[in-house]
C-alpha positions in Angstrom: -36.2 -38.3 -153.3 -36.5 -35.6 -155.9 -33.6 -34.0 -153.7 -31.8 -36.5 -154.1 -32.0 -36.7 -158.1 -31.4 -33.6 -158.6 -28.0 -33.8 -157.1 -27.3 -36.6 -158.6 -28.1 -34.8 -161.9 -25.9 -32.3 -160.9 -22.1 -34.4 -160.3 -23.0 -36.3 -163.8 -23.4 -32.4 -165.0 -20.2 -31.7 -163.8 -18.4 -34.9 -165.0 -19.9 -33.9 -168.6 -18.8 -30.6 -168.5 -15.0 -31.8 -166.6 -14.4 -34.3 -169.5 -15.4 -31.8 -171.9 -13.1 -28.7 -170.8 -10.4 -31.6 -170.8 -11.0 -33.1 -174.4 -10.8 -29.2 -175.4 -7.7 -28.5 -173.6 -5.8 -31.3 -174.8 -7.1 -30.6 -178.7 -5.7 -27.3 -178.3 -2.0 -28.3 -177.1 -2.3 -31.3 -180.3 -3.0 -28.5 -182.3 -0.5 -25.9 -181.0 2.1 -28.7 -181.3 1.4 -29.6 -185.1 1.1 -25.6 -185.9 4.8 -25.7 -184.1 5.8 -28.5 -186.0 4.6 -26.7 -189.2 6.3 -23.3 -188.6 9.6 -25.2 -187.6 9.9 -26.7 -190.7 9.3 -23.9 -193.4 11.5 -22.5 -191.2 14.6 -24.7 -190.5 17.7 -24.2 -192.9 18.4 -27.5 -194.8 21.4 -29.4 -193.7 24.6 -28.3 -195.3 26.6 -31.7 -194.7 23.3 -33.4 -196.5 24.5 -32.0 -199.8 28.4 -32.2 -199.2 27.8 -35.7 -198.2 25.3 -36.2 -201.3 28.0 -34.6 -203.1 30.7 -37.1 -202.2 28.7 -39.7 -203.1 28.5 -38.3 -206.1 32.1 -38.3 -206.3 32.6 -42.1 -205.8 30.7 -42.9 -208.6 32.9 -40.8 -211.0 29.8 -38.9 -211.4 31.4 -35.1 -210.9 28.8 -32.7 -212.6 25.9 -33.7 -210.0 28.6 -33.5 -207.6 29.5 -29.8 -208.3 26.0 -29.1 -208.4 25.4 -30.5 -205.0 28.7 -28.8 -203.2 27.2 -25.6 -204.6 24.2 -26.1 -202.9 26.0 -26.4 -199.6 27.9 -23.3 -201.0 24.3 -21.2 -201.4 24.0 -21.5 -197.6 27.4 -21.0 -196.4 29.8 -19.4 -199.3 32.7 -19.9 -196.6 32.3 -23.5 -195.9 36.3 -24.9 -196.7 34.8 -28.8 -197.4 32.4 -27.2 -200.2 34.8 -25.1 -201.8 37.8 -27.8 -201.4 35.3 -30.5 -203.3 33.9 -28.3 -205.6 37.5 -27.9 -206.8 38.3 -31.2 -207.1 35.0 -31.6 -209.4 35.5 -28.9 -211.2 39.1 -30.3 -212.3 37.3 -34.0 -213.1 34.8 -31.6 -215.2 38.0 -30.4 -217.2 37.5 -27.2 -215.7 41.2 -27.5 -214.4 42.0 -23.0 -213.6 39.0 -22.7 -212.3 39.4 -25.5 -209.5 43.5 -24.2 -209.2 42.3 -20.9 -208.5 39.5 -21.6 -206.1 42.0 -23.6 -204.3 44.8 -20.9 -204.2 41.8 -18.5 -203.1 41.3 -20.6 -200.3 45.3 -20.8 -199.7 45.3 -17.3 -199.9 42.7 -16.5 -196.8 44.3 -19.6 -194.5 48.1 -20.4 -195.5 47.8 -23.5 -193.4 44.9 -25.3 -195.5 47.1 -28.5 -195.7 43.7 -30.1 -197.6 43.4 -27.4 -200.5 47.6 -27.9 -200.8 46.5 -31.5 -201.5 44.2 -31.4 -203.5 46.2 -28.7 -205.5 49.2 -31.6 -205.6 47.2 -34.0 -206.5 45.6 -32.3 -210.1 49.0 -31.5 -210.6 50.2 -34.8 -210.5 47.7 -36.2 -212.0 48.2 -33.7 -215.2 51.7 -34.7 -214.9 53.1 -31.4 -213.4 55.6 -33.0 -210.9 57.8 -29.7 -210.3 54.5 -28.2 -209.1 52.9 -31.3 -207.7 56.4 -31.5 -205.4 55.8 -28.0 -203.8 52.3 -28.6 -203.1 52.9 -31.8 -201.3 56.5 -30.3 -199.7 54.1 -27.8 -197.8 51.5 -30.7 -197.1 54.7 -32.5 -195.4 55.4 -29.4 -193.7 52.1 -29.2 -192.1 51.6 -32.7 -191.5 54.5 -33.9 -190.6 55.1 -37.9 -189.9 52.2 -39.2 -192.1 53.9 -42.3 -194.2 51.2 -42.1 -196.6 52.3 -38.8 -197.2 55.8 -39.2 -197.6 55.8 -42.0 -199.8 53.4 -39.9 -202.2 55.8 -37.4 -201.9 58.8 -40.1 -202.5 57.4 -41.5 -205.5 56.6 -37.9 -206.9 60.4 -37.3 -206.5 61.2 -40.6 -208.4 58.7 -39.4 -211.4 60.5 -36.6 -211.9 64.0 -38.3 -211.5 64.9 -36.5 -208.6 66.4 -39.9 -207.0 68.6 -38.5 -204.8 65.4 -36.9 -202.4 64.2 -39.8 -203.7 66.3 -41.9 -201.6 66.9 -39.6 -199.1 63.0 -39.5 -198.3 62.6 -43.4 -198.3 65.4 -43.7 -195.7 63.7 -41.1 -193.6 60.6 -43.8 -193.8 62.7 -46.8 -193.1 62.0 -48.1 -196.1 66.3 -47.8 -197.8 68.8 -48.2 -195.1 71.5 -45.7 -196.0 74.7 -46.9 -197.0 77.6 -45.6 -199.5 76.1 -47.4 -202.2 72.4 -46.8 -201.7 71.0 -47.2 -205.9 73.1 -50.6 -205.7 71.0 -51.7 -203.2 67.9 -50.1 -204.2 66.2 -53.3 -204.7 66.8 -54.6 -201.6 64.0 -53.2 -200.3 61.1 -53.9 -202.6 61.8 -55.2 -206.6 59.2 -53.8 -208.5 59.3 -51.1 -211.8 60.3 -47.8 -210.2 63.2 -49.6 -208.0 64.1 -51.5 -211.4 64.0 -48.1 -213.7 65.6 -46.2 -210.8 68.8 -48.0 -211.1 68.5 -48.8 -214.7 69.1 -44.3 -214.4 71.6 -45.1 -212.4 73.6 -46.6 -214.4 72.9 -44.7 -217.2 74.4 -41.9 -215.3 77.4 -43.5 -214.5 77.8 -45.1 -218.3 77.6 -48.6 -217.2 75.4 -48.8 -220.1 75.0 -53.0 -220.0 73.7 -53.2 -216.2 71.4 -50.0 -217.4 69.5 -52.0 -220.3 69.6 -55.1 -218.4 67.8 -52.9 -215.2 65.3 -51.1 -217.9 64.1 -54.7 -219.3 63.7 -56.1 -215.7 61.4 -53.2 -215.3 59.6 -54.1 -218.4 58.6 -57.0 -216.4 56.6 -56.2 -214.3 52.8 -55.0 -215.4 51.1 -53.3 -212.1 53.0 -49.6 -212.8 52.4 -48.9 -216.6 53.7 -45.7 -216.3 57.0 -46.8 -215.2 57.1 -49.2 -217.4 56.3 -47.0 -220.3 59.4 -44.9 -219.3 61.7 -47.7 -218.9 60.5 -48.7 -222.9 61.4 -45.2 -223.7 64.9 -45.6 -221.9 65.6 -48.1 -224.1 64.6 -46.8 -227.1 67.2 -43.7 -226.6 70.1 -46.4 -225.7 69.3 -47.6 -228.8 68.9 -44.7 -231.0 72.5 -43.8 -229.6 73.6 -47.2 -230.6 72.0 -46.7 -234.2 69.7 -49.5 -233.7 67.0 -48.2 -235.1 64.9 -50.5 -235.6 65.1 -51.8 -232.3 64.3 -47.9 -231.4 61.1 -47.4 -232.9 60.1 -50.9 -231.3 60.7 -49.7 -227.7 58.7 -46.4 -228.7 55.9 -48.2 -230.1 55.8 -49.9 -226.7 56.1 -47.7 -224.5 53.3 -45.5 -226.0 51.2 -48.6 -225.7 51.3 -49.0 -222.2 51.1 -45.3 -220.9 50.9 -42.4 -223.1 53.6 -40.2 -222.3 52.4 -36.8 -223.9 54.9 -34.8 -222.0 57.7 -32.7 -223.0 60.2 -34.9 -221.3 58.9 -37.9 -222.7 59.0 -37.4 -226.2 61.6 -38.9 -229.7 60.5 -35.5 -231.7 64.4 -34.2 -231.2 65.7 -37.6 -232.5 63.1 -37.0 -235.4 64.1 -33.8 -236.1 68.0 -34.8 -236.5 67.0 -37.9 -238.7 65.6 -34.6 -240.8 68.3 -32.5 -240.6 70.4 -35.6 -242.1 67.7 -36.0 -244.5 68.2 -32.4 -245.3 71.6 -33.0 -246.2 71.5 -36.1 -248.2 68.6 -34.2 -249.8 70.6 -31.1 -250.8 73.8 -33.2 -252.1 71.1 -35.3 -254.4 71.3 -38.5 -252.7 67.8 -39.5 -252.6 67.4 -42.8 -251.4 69.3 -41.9 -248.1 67.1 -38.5 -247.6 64.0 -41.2 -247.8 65.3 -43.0 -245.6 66.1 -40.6 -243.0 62.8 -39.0 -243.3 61.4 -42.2 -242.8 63.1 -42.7 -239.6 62.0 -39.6 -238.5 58.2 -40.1 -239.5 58.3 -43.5 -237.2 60.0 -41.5 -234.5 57.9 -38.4 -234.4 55.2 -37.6 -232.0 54.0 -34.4 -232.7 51.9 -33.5 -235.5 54.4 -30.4 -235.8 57.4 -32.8 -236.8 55.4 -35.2 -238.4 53.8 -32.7 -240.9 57.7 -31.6 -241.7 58.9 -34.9 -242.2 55.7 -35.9 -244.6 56.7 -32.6 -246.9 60.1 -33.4 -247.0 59.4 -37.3 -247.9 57.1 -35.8 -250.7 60.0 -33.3 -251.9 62.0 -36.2 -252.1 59.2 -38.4 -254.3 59.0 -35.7 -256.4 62.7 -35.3 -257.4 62.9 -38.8 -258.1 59.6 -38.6 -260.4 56.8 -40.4 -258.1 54.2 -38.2 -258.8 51.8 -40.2 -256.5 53.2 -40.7 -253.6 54.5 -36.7 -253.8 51.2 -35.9 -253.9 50.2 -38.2 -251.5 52.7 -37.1 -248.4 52.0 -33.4 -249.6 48.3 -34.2 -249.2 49.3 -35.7 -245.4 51.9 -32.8 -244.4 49.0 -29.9 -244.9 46.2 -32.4 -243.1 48.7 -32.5 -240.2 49.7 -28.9 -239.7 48.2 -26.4 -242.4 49.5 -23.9 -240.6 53.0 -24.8 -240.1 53.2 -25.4 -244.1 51.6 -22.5 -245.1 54.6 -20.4 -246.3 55.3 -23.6 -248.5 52.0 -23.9 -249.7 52.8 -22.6 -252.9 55.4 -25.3 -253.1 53.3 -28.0 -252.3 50.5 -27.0 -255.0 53.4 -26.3 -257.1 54.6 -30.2 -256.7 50.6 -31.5 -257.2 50.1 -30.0 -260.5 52.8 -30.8 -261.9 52.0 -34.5 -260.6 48.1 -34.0 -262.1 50.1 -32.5 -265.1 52.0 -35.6 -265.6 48.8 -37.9 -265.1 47.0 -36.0 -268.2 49.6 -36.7 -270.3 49.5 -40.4 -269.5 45.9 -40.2 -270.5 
């Protein structure tokens, strides 16, 4: 009996001890696998998509500063990753930071000629700053590298059209099937799609060819139609140089005022300051031969023409030159006063004239008193 107890004393011993080694043994690998865990993760680089992807998301929102800030993150692990650098660019030109982005992305041109995405992205601030010669031969090389993408070639199409070069214009839109090409293929421009740009396209047309008529009626067809301001900003301005030609100008200033109103066209080729400058000049001379009320009403012409501050400023000193010879003392003063707010330091050389003309105004206002 006691035999007997002590052996069974002995297995429940060993089960004790059995379950214990294996409770022991299986804490330890827990605990080896959590230390593991641990050490992987100070250790493990962050993911460098994670802030690219945060970064475009960014993006979408219009929100370009956090964007920057996250591609640069991405950057800080990999300074060669092309998707940071090409982003980061295009923030950096949404953050007005415009050489900075252009030279990143002719860095990244420069170490892989065959980028088509940095050309892109270089067209596109171009275009969007309204450099069409450059926009053109970034997307030329885009087209080169990616040939048959339509999307492509109709950006490429219309940037030919903006910067009335119809002929590639045309040329390009056959090559999409888009224009069949005939003898007469501006005539039949519209037959493919009426909207602004077909409408101001062969409103140029026949400007070209001095069927002046069909041209006006083609420009205020354009005017029409709302969804392409730009275009129909142009095709106001088209009209208004018909019309200055024509010496309507009334009718002139109206087509400038609206075509400003739908898109500002602050670019060289877009712009009445040469017309302003000639109503001067003739101002100039009605001026000098003492025939005042046509020299005001030249420089008038030119101050509702003008659009830089350059002309304007000129054509406000010669409108108070012209006061003051015919005695206004106030209103000399006045478009003196205007002139030197506009460009002080186009005027300055007539400075003394202009404080010249004021006291002799103030002079006259004492003696009234």
């Amino acid at each position: 009996m006691y035999r007997k107890n002590l052996k069974l004393s002995f297995v429940i011993f060993l089960i004790i001890l059995l379950a214990l080694f294996t409770t022991t043994v299986f804490a330890s690998t827990e605990t080896e696998k959590l230390l593991q865990q641990i050490i992987e993760s100070k250790t493990a680089k962050p993911d460098i998509f994670a802030f690219i992807n945060m970064g475009n998301f960014y993006c979408s929102l219009d929100l370009y500063e956090p964007a920057e800030k996250e591609y640069q993150k991405a950057l800080d692990l990999d300074e060669m990753n092309i998707l940071a650098r090409i982003n980061q660019s295009y923030a950096l030109y949404k953050m007005e930071e415009k050489e900075s982005a252009l030279t990143n992305l002719s860095q990244i041109i420069i170490e892989d000629s065959n980028n088509a995405f940095a050309y892109f992205v270089k067209g596109l601030i171009y275009k969007d700053t309204l450099e069409y010669d450059l926009a053109i031969i970034e997307y030329e090389k885009v087209a080169e590298l990616i040939p048959q993408n339509d999307k492509l070639t109709s950006e490429l199409a219309q940037l030919y059209q903006d910067n009335d070069q119809f002929i590639k214009a045309t040329e390009t839109y056959i090559k999409l099937g888009k224009l069949k090409a005939s003898p007469y293929i501006l005539d039949n421009f519209l037959a493919y799609q009426e909207s602004t740009a077909c409408c101001l396209n062969l409103g140029d047309y026949y400007s070209s060819v001095g069927n002046i008529d069909q041209a006006v009626s083609a420009y205020n067809k354009a005017t029409q139609f709302t969804e392409d301001k730009k275009s129909v900003a142009i095709a106001h301005y088209r009209l208004g140089l018909i019309n200055l030609k024509g010496k309507e100008y009334e009718q002139a200033i109206m087509e400038k005022v609206l075509s400003q109103k739908f898109y500002p066209l602050y670019i060289e080729d877009f712009t009445f300051d040469n017309f302003a400058q000639a109503f001067i000049e003739i101002g100039n001379m009605h001026y000098d031969a003492g025939e005042l009320k046509k020299a005001h009403q030249n420089y008038e012409l030119a101050l509702q023409l003008a659009d830089s501050n350059y002309i304007l400023s000129e054509a406000h000193y010669k409108l108070g030159l012209s006061y003051y010879r015919s005695q206004d003392y106030e209103n000399a003063v006045r478009e003196g006063e205007i002139a030197l707010s506009l460009n002080p330091e186009f005027l300055s050389d007539q400075q003394r004239l202009i404080d010249l003309l004021i006291a002799n105004a103030w002079s006259n206002f004492t003696k009234k008193e």
